[in-house]
C-alpha positions as CSV (number, residue, x, y, z in Angstrom):
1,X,28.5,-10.3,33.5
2,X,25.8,-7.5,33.8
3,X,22.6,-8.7,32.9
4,X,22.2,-6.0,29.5
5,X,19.5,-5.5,26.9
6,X,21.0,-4.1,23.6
7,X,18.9,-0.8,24.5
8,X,20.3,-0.6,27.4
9,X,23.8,-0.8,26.6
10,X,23.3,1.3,23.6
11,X,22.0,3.9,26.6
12,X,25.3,3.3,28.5
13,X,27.8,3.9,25.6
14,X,25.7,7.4,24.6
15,X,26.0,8.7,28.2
16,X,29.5,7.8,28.8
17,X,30.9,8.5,25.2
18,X,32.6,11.2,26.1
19,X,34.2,9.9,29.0
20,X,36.0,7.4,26.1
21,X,39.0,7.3,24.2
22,X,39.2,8.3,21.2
23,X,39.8,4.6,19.9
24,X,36.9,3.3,22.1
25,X,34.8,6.1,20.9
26,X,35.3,4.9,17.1
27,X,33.9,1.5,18.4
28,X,31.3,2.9,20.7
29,X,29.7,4.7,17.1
30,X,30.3,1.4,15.6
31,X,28.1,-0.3,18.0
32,X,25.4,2.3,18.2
33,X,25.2,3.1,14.3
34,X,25.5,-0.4,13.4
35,X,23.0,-2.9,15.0
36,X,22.4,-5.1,13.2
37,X,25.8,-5.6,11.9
38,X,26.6,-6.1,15.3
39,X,24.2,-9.2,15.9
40,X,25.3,-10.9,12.6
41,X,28.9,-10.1,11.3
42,X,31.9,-12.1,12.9
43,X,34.0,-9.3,15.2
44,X,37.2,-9.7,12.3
45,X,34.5,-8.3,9.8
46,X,33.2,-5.6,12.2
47,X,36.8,-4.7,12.7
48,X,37.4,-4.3,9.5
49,X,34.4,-2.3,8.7
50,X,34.4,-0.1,11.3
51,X,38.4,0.7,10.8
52,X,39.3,-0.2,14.4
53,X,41.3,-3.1,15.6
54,X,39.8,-6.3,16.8
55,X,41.2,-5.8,20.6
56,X,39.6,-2.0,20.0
57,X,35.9,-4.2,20.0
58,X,37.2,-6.5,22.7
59,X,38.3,-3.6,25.5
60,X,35.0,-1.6,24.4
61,X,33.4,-4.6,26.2
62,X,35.5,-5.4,29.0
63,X,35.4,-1.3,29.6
64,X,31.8,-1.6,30.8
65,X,32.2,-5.3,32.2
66,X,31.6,-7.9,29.9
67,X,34.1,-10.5,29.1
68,X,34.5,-9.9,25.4
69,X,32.8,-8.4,22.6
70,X,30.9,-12.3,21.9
71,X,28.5,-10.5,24.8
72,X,27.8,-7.2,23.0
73,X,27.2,-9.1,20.2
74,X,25.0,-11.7,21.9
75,X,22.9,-8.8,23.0
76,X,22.2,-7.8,19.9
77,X,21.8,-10.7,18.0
78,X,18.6,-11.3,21.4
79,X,17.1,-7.9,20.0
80,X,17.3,-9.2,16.7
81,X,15.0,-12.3,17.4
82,X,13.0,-10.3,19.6
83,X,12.2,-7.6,17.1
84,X,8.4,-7.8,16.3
85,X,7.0,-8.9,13.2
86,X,3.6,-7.1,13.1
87,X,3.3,-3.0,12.4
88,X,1.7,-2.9,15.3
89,X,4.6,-4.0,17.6
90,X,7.1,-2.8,15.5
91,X,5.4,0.7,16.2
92,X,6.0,0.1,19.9
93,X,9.4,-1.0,19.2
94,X,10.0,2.8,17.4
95,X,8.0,4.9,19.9
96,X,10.2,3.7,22.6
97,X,13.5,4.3,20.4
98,X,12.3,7.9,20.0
99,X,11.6,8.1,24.0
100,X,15.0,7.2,24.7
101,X,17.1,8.9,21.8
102,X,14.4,11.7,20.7
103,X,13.7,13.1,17.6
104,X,17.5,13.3,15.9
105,X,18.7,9.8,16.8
106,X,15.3,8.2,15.3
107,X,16.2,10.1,12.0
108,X,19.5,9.4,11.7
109,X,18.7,5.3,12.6
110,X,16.8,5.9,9.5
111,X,19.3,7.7,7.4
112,X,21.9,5.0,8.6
113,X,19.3,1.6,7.0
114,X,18.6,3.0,4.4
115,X,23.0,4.2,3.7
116,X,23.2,0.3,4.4
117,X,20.5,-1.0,2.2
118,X,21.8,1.3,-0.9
119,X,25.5,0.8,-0.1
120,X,24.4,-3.3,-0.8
121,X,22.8,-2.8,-4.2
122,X,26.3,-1.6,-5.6
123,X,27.9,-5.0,-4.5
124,X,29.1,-7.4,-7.6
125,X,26.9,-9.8,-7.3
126,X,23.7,-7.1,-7.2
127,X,25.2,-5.5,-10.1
128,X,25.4,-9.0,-11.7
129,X,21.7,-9.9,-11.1
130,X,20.5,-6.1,-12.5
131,X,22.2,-6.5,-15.6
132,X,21.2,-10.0,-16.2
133,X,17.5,-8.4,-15.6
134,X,18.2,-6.0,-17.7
135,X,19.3,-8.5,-20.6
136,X,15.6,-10.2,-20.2
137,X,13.8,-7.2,-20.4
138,X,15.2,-5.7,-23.2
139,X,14.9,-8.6,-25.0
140,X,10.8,-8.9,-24.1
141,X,8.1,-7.9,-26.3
142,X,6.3,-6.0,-24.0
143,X,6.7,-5.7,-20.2
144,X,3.9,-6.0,-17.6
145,X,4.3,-4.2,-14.3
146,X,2.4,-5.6,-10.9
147,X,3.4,-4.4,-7.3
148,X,0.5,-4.1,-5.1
149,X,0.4,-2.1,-1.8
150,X,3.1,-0.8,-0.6
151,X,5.0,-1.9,-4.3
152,X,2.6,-0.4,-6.2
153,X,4.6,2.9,-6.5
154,X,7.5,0.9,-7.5
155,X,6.2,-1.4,-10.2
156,X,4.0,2.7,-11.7
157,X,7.6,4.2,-11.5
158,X,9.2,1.7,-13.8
159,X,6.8,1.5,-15.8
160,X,6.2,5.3,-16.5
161,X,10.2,5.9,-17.2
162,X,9.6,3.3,-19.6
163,X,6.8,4.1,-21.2
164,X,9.0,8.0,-21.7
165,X,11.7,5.9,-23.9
166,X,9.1,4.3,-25.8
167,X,9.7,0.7,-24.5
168,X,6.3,-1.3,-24.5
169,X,5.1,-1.4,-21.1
170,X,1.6,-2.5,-19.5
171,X,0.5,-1.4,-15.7
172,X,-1.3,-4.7,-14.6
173,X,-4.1,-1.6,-12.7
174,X,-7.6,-0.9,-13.3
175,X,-10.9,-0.3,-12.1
176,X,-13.2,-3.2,-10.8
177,X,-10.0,-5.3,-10.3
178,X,-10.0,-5.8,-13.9
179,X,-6.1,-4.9,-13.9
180,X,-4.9,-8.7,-14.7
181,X,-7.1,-9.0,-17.7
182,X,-4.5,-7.4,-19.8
183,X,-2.4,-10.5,-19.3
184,X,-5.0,-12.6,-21.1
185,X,-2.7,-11.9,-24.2
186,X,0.6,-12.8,-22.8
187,X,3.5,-14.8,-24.3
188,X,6.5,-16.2,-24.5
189,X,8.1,-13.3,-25.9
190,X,7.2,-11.1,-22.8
191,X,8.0,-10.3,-19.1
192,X,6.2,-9.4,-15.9
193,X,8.3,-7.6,-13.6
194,X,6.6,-8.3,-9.9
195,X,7.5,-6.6,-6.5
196,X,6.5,-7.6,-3.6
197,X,8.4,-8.1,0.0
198,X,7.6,-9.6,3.4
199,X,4.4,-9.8,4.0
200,X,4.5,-10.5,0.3
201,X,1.1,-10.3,-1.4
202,X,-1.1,-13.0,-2.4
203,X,-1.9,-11.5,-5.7
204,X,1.2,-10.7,-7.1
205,X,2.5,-14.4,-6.5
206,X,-0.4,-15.7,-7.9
207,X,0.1,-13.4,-10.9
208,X,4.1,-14.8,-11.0
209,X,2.7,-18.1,-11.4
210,X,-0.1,-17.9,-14.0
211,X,2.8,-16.3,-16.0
212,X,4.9,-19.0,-15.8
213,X,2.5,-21.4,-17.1
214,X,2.3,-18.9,-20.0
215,X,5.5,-19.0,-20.7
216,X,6.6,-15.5,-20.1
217,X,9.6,-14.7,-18.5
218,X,9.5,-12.9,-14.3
219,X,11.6,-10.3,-13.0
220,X,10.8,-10.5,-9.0
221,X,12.1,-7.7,-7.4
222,X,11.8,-9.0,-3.3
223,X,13.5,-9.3,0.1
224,X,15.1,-12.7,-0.5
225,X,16.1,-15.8,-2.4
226,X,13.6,-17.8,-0.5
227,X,10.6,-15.8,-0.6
228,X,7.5,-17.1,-3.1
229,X,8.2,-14.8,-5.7
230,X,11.9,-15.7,-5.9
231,X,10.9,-19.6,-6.3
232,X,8.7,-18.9,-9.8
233,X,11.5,-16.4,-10.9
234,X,14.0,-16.3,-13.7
235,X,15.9,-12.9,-12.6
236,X,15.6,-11.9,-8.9
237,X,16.4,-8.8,-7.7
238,X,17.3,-8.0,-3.8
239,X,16.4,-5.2,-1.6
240,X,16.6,-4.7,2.4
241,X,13.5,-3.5,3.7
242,X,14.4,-3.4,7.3
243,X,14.2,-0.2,9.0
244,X,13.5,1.3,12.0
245,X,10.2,2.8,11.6
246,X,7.1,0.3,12.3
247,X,6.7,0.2,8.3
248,X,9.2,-1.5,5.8
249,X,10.8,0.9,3.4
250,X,10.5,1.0,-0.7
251,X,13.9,2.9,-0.9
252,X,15.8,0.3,-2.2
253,X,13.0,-1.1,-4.5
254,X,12.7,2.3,-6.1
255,X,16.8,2.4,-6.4
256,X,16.7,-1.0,-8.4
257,X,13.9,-0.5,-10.8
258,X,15.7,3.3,-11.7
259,X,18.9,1.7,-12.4
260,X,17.1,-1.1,-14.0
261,X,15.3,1.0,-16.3
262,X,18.4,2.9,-17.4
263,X,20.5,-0.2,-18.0
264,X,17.0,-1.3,-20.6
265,X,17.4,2.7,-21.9
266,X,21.0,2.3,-22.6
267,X,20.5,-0.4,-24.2
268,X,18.0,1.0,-27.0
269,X,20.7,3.4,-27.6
270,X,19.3,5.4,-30.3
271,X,15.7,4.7,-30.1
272,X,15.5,5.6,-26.7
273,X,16.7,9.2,-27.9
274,X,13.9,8.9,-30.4
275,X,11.6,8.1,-27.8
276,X,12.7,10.6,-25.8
277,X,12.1,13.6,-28.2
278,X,8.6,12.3,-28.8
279,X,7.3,12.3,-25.0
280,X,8.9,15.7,-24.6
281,X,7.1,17.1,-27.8
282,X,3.9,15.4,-27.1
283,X,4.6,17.0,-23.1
284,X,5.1,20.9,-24.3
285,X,1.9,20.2,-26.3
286,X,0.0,20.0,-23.6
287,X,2.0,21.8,-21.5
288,X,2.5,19.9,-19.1
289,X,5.2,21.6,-16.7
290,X,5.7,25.1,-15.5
291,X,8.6,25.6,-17.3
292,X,11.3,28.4,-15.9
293,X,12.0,30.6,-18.5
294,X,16.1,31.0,-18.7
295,X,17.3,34.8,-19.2
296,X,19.3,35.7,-21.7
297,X,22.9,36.7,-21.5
298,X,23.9,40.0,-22.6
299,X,27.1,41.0,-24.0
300,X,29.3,43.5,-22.4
């Protein structure tokens, strides 16, 4: 067996892709487009996502001299435990990708996570958890927003689109890092939605767990079951982060907390409409937008 990293075999199957047949070709993208589905899915599964036959995988190995497609994965799956956990290496990890594959094959690596990490938030069981968060917020009081970091964006969006449809919503920000004093007044009757992913944030755990002793409800929108906000929270929500840039992307985060505030905005049916006409009134006011004016049709 030829002693392989996954880079370099990903190298081999780009330079002699061409030289492939057309079946082998279908598995050679599969390989090079799918990583890490390659390190941790069983080959039947690959197979069957990939639209190729299992003995398609198999002769893709033994074509550049492995005994079976166990080895390709078993290269992959090495790259996965090697893959550094700091920004720092993981930056050295993505300037050599570019220096092999160049500025095209970085973007689409990027394109390809992130088709991954949206495709997995339509699965049943996502759907289930979002409309069961969904179902706690819009039964809460008021709900208090906290991502710090690279969340903070997420947890401002959400609250924002609420705060158009006239749903009670508090941004745990402010100067002096006075933004948790608004929770001095929290309840039962309310939720805190927190974000935060790996490295998750010492402040926004914290936060989760001096609500809970308040008796409000948490929404944690993070990376996985096991993570500290998932472990003080009643609804959790689940988004890949990994990605091939150095830094972890907020594309899913932002997907969930959209859908999650238009599930909440559906729900208010008629005063969200209300809502609605009140932020756009109070917006022209001050207008706030360039606004295109639309011509008018003439009549022949």
């Amino acid at each position: 067996m030829a002693v392989w990293s996954s880079a370099t075999f990903d190298s081999k199957l780009k330079a002699q892709f061409t030289a492939l047949s057309p079946q082998l070709q279908e598995a050679a993208r599969w390989v090079i487009d799918h990583p890490d589905d390659v390190a941790l899915l069983s080959l039947r599964e690959q197979a069957r996502r990939s639209g190729v036959a299992p003995v398609t995988l198999t002769r893709l190995a033994q074509r550049f001299d492995l005994k079976g497609y166990d080895d390709i994965r078993r290269l992959y799956a090495d790259a996965v435990r090697k893959r550094p956990e700091s920004f720092h290496g993981r930056a050295q990890e993505l300037l050599a990708r570019h220096g092999s594959g160049g500025d095209a094959a970085l973007a689409r690596d990027v394109f390809a996570a992130l088709g991954r990490h949206l495709q997995a938030l339509s699965a049943p069981d996502a759907v289930a958890r979002l409309v069961a968060a969904a179902e706690l917020i819009a039964a809460a009081d008021r709900v208090f927003c906290l991502g710090q970091r690279s969340t903070f964006a997420v947890a401002f969006i959400f609250h924002y689109v609420r705060s158009l449809f006239g749903s009670k919503s508090v941004l745990l920000d402010g100067p002096g890092g006075t933004g948790r004093d608004a929770l001095r007044s929290i309840g039962r009757k309310d939720v805190l939605l927190a974000v935060t992913a790996d490295p998750y944030v010492r402040e926004t755990v914290e936060t989760a767990r001096y609500v809970k002793t308040r008796g409000a409800r948490v929404v944690a929108v993070t990376d996985s079951d096991l993570s500290p906000l998932a472990a003080v929270a009643d609804g959790v929500l689940l988004i890949g982060t990994e990605s091939p840039s150095f830094f972890h992307t907020m594309t899913p985060a932002f997907a969930v907390v959209e859908c999650l505030a238009a599930l909440v905005a559906a729900r208010r049916g008629k005063e969200t409409l209300s809502a609605l006409a009140e932020s756009e009134q109070q917006l022209a006011a001050f207008n706030t937008y360039v606004i295109r004016k639309k011509r008018k049709r003439v009549r022949p």
